[in-house]
MOPAC internal coordinates of N, CA, C and O (Angstrom, degrees):
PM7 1SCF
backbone

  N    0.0000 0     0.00 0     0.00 0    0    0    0
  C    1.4445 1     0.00 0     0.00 0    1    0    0
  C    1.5279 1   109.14 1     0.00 0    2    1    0
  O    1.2310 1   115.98 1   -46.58 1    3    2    1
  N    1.1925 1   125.24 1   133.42 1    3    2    1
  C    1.5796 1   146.81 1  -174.03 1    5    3    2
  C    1.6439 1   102.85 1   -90.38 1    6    5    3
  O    1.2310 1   116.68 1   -46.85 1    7    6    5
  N    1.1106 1   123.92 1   133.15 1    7    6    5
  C    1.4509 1   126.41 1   169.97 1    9    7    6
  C    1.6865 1    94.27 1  -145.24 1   10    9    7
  O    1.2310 1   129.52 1     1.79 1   11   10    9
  N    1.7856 1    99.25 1  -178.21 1   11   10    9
  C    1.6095 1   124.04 1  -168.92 1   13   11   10
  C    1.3720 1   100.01 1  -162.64 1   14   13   11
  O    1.2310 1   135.47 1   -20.03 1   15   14   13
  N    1.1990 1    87.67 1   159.97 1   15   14   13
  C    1.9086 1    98.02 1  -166.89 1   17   15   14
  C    1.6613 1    73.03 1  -112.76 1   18   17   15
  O    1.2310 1   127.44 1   -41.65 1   19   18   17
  N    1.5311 1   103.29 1   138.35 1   19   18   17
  C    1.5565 1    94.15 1  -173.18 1   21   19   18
  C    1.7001 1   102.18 1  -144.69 1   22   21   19
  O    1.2310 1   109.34 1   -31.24 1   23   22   21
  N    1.3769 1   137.59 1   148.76 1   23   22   21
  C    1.6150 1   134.12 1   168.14 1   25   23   22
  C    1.9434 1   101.52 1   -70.53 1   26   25   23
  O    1.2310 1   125.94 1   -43.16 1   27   26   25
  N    1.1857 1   106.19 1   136.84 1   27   26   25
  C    1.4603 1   104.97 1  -179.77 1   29   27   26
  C    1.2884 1    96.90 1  -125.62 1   30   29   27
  O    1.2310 1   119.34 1   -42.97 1   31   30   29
  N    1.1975 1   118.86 1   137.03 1   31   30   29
  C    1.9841 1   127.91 1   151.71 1   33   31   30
  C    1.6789 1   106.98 1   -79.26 1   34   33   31
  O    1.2310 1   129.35 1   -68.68 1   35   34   33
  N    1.0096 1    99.59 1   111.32 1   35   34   33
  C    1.4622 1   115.45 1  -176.43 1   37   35   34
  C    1.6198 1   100.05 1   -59.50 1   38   37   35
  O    1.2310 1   134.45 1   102.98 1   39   38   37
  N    1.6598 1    89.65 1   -77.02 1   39   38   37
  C    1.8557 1   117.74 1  -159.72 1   41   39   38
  C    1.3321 1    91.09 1  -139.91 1   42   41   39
  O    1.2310 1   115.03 1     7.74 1   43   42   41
  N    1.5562 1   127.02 1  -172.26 1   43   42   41
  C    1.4007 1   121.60 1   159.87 1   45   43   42
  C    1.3625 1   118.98 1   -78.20 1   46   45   43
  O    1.2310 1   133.52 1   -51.38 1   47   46   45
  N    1.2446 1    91.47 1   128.62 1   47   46   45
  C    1.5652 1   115.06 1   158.14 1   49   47   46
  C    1.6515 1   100.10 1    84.98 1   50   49   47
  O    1.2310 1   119.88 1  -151.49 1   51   50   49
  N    1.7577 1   117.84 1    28.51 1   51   50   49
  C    1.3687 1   119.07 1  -178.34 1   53   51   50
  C    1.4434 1    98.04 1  -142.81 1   54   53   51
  O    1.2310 1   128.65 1   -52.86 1   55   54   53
  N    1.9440 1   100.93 1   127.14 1   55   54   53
  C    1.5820 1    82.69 1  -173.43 1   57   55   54
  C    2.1198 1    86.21 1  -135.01 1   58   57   55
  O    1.2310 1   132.98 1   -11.74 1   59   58   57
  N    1.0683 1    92.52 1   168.26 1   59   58   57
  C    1.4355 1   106.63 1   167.47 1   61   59   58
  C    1.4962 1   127.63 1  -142.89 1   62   61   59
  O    1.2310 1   122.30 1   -27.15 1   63   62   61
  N    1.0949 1   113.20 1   152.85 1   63   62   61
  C    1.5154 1   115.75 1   168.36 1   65   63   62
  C    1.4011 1   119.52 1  -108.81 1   66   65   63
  O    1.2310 1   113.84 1   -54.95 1   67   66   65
  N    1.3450 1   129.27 1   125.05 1   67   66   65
  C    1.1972 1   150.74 1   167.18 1   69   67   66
  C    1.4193 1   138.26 1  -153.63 1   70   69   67
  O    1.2310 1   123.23 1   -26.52 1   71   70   69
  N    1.4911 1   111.41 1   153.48 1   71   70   69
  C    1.5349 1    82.31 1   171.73 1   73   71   70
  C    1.2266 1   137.54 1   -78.76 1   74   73   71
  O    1.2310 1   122.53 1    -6.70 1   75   74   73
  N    1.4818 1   112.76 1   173.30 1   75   74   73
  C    1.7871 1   105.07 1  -176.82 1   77   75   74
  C    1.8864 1    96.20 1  -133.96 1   78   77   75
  O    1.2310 1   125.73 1    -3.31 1   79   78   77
  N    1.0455 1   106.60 1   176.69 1   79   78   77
  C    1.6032 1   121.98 1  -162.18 1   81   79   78
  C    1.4284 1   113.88 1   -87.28 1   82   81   79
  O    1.2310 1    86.80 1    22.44 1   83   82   81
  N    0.9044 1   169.98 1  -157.56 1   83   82   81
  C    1.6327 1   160.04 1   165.26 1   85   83   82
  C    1.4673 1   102.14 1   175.08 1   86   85   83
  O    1.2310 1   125.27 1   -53.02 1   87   86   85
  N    1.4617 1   107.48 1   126.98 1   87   86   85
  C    1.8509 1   103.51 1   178.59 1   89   87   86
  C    1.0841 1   107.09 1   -69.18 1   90   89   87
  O    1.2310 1   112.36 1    -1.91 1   91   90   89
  N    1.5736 1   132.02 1   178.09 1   91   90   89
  C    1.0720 1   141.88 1   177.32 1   93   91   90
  C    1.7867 1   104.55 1   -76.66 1   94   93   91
  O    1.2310 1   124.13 1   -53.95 1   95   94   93
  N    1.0328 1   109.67 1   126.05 1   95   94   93
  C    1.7113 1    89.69 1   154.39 1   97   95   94
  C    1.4976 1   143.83 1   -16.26 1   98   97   95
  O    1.2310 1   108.78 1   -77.82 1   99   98   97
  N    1.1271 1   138.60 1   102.18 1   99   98   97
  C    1.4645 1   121.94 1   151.31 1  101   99   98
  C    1.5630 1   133.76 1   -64.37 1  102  101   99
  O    1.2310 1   118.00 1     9.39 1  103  102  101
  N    1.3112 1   121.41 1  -170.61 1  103  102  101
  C    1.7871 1   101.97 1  -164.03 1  105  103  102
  C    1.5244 1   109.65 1   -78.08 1  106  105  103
  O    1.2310 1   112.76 1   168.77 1  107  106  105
  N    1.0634 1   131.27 1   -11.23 1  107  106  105
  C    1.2490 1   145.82 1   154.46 1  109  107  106
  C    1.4769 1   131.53 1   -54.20 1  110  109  107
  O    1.2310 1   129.78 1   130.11 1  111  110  109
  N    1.0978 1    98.76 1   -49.89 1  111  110  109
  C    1.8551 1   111.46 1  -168.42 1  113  111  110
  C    1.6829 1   115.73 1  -102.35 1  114  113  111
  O    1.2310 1   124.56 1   -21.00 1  115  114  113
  N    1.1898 1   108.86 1   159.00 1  115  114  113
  C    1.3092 1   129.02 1  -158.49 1  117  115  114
  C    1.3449 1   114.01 1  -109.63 1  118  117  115
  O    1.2310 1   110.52 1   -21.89 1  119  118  117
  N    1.5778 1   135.42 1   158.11 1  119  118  117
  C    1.2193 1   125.20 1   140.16 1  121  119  118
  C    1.4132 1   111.36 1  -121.04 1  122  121  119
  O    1.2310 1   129.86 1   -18.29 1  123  122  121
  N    1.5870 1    98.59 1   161.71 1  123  122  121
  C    2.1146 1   106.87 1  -155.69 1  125  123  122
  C    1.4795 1    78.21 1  -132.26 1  126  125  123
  O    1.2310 1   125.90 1   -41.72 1  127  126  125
  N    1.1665 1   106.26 1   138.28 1  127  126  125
  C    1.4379 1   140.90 1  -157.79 1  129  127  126
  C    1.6672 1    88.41 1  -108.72 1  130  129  127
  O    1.2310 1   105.09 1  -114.01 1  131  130  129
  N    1.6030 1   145.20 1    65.99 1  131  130  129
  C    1.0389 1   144.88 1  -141.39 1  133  131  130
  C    1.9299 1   114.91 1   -71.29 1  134  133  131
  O    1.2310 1   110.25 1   -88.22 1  135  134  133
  N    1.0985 1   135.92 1    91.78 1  135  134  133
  C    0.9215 1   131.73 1   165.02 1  137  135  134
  C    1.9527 1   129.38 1   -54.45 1  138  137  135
  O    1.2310 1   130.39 1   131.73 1  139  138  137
  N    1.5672 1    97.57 1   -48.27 1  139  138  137
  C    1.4645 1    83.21 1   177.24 1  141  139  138
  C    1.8080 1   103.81 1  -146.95 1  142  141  139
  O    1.2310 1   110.90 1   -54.41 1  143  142  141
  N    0.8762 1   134.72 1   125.59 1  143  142  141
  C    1.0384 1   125.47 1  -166.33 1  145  143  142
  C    2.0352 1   112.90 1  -123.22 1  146  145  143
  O    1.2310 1   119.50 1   -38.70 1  147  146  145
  N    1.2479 1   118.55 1   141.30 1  147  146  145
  C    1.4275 1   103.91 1  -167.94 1  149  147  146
  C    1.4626 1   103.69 1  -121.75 1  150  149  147
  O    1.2310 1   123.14 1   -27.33 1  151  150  149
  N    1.2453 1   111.59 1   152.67 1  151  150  149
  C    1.8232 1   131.54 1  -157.41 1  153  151  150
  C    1.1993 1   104.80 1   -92.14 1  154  153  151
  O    1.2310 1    88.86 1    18.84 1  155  154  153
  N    0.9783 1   168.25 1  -161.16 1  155  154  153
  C    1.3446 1   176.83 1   -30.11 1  157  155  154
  C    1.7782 1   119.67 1    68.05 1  158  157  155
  O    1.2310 1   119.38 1   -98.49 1  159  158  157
  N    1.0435 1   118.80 1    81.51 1  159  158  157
  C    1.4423 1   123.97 1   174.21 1  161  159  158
  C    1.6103 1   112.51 1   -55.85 1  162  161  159
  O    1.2310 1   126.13 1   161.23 1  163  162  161
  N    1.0317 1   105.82 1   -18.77 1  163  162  161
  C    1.7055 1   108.21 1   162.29 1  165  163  162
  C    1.6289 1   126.81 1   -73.85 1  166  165  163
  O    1.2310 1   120.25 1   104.40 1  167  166  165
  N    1.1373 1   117.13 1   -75.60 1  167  166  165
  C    1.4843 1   149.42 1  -174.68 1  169  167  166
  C    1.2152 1   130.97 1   -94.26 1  170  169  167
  O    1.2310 1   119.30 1   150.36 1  171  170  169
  N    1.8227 1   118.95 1   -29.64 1  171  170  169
  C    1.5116 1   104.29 1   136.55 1  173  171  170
  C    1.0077 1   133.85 1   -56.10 1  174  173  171
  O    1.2310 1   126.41 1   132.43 1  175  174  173
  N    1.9652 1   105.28 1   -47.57 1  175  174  173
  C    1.3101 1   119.89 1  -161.58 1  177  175  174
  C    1.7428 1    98.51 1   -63.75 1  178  177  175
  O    1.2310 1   121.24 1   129.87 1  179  178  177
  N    1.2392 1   115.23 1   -50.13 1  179  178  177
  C    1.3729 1   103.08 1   173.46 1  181  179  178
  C    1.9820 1   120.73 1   -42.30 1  182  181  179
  O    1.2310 1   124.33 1   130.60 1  183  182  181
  N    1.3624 1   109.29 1   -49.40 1  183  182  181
  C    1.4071 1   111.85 1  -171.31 1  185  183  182
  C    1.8706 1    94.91 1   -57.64 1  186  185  183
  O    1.2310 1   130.28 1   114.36 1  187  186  185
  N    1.1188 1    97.78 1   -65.64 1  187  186  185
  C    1.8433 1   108.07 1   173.81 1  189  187  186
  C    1.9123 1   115.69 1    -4.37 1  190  189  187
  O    1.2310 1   132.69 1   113.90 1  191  190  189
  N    1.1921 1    93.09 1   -66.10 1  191  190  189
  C    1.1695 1   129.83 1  -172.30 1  193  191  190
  C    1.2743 1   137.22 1   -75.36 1  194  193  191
  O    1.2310 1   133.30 1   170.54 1  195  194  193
  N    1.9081 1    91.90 1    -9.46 1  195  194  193
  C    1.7195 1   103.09 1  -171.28 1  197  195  194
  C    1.5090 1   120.50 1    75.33 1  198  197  195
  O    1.2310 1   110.19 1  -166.73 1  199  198  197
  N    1.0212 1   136.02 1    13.27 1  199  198  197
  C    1.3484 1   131.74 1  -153.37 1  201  199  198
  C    1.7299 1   119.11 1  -125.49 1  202  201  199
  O    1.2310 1   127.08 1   172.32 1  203  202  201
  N    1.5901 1   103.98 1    -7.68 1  203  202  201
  C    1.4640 1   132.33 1  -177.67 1  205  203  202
  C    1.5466 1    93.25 1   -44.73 1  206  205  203
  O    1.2310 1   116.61 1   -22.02 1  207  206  205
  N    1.4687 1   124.05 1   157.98 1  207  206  205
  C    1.3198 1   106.23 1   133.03 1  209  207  206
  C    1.5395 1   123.16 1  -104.77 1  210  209  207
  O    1.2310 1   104.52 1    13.11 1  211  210  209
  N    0.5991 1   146.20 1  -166.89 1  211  210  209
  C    1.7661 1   162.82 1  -158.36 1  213  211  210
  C    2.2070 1    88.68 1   -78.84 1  214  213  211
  O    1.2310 1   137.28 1   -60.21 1  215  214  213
  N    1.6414 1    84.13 1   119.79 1  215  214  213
  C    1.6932 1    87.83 1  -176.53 1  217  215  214
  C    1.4886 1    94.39 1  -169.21 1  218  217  215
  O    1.2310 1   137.97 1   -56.65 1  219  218  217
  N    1.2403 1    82.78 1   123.35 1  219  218  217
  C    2.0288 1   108.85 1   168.23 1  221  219  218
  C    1.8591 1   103.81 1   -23.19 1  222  221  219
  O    1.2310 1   116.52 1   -56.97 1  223  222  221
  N    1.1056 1   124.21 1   123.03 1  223  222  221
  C    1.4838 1   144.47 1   159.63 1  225  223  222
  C    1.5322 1   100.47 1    77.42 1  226  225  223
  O    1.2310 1   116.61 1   166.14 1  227  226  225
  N    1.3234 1   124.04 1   -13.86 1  227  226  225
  C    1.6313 1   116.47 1   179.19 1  229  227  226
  C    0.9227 1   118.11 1   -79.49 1  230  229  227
  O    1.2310 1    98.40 1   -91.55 1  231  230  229
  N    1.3160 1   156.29 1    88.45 1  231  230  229
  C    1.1766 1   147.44 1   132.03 1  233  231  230
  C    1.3773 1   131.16 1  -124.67 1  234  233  231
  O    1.2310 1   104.32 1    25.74 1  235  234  233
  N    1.1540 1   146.53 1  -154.26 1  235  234  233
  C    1.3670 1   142.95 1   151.82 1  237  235  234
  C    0.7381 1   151.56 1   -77.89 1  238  237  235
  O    1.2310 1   107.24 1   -63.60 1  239  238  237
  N    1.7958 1   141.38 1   116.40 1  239  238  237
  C    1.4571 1   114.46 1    29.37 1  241  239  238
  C    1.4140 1   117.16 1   -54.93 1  242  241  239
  O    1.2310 1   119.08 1   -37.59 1  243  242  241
  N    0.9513 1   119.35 1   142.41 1  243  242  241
  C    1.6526 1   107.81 1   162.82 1  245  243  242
  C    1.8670 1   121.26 1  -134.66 1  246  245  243
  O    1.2310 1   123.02 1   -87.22 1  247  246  245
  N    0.9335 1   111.82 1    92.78 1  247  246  245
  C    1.8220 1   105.52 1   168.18 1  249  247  246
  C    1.8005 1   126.87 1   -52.91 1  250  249  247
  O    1.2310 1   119.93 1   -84.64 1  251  250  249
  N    1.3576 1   117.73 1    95.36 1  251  250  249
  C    1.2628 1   133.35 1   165.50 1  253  251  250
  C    1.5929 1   110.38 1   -35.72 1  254  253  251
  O    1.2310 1   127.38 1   -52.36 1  255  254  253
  N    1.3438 1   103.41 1   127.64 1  255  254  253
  C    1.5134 1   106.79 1   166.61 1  257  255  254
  C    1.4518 1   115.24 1   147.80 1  258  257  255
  O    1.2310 1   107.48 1  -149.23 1  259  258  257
  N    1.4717 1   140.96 1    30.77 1  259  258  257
  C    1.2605 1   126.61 1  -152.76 1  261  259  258
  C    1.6876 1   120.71 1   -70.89 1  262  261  259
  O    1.2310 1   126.98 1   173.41 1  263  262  261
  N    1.3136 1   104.19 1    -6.59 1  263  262  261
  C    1.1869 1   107.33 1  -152.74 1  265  263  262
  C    2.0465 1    91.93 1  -137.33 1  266  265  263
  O    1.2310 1   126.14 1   -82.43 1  267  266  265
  N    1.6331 1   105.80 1    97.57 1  267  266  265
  C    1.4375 1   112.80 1   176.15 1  269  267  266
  C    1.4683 1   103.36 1  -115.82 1  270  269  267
  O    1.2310 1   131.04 1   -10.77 1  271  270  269
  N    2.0164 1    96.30 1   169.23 1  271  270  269
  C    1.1834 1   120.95 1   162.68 1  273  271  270
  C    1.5430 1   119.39 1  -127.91 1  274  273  271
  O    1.2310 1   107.29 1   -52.42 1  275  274  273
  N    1.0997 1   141.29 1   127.58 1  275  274  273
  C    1.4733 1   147.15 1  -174.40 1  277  275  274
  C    1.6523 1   120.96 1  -169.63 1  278  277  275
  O    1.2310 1   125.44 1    23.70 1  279  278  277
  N    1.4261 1   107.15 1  -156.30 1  279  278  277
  C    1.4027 1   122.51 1  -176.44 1  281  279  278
  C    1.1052 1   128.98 1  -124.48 1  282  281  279
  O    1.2310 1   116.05 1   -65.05 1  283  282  281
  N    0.9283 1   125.11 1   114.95 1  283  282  281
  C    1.7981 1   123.43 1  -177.77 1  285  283  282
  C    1.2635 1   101.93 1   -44.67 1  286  285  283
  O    1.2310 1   121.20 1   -37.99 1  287  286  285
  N    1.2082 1   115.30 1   142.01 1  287  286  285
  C    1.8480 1   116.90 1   173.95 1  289  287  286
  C    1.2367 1   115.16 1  -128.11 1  290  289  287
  O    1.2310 1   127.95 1   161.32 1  291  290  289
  N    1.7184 1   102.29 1   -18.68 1  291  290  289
  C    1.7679 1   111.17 1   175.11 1  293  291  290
  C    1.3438 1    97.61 1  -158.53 1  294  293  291
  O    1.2310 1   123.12 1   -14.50 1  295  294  293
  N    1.4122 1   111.63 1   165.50 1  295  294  293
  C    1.4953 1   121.31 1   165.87 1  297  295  294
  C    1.3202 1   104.44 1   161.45 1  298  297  295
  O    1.2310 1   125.68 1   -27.58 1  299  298  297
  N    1.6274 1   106.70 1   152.42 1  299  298  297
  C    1.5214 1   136.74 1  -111.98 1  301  299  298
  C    2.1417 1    79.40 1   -98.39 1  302  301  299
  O    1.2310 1   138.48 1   -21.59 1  303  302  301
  N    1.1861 1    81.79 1   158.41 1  303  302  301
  C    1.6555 1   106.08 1  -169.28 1  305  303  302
  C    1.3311 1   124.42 1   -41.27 1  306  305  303
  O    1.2310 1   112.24 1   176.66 1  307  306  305
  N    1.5146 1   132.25 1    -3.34 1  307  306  305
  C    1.7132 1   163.30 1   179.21 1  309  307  306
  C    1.4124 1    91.43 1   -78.15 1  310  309  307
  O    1.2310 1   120.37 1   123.27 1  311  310  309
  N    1.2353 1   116.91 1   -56.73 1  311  310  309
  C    1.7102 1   130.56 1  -142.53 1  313  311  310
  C    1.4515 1   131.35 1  -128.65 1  314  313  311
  O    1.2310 1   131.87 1   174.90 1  315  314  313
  N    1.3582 1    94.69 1    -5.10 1  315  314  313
  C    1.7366 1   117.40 1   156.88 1  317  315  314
  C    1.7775 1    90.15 1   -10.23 1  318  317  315
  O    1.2310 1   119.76 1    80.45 1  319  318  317
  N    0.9752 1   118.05 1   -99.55 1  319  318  317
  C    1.8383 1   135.61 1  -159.29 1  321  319  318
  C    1.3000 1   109.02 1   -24.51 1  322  321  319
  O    1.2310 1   129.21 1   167.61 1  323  322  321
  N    1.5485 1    99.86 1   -12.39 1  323  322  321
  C    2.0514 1    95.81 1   174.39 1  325  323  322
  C    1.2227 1   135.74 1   -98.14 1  326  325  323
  O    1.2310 1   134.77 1   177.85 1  327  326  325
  N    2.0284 1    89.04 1    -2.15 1  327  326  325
  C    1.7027 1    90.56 1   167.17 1  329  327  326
  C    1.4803 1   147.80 1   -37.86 1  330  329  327
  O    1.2310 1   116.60 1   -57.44 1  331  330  329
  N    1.0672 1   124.07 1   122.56 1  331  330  329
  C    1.7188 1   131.09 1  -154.80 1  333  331  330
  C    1.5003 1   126.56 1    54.82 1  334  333  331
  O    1.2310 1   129.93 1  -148.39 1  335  334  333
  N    1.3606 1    98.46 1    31.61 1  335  334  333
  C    1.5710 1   117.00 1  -171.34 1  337  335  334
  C    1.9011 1    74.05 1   -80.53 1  338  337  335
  O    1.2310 1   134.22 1   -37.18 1  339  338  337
  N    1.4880 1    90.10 1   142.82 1  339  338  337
  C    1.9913 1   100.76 1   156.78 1  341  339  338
  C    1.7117 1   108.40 1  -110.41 1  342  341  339
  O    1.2310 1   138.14 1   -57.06 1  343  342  341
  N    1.5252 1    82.46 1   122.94 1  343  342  341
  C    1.4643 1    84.43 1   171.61 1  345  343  342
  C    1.6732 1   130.11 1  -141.88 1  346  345  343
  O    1.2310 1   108.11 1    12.89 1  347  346  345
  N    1.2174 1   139.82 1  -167.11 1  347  346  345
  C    1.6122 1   127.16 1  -154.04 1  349  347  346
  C    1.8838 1    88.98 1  -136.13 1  350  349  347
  O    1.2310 1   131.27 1   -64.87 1  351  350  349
  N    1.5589 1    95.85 1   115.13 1  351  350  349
  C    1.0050 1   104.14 1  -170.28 1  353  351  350
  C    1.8100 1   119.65 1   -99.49 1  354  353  351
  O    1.2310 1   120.10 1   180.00 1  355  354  353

């Protein structure tokens, strides 16, 4: 089993850190070893804040980050050849 120590938006203006669960890869998909990842001053900050309105998959819990940079560290039997490839997720 795959996990991440991850920042969570609880509710507004309540956040925590813990880990969360991650499936294994399928033969397709990858995991990115996340180096830097950037927040959204729009649309988190709205969720953050309570202030979202009502929108398909946003709500709470929610993990901040849509937009990363890192390294493949594994991935599923298609894509083997991209190990430690860096890429922009």
């Amino acid at each position: 089993m795959l996990d991440s120590l991850a920042i969570i938006i609880e509710r507004p203006f309540d956040l925590s850190l813990r880990r969360v669960r991650l499936d294994a890869p399928a033969a397709t998909d990858v995991v990115v070893e996340v180096a830097w990842s950037g927040v959204s001053t729009g649309t988190e900050k709205l969720i953050f804040t309570g202030e979202m309105p009502p929108f398909p998959g946003m709500g709470y819990p929610l993990v901040p980050g849509y937009e990363a940079t890192g390294t493949i560290v594994e991935a599923g039997h298609a894509v083997r050849g991209r190990l430690g490839e860096t890429v922009f997720v």
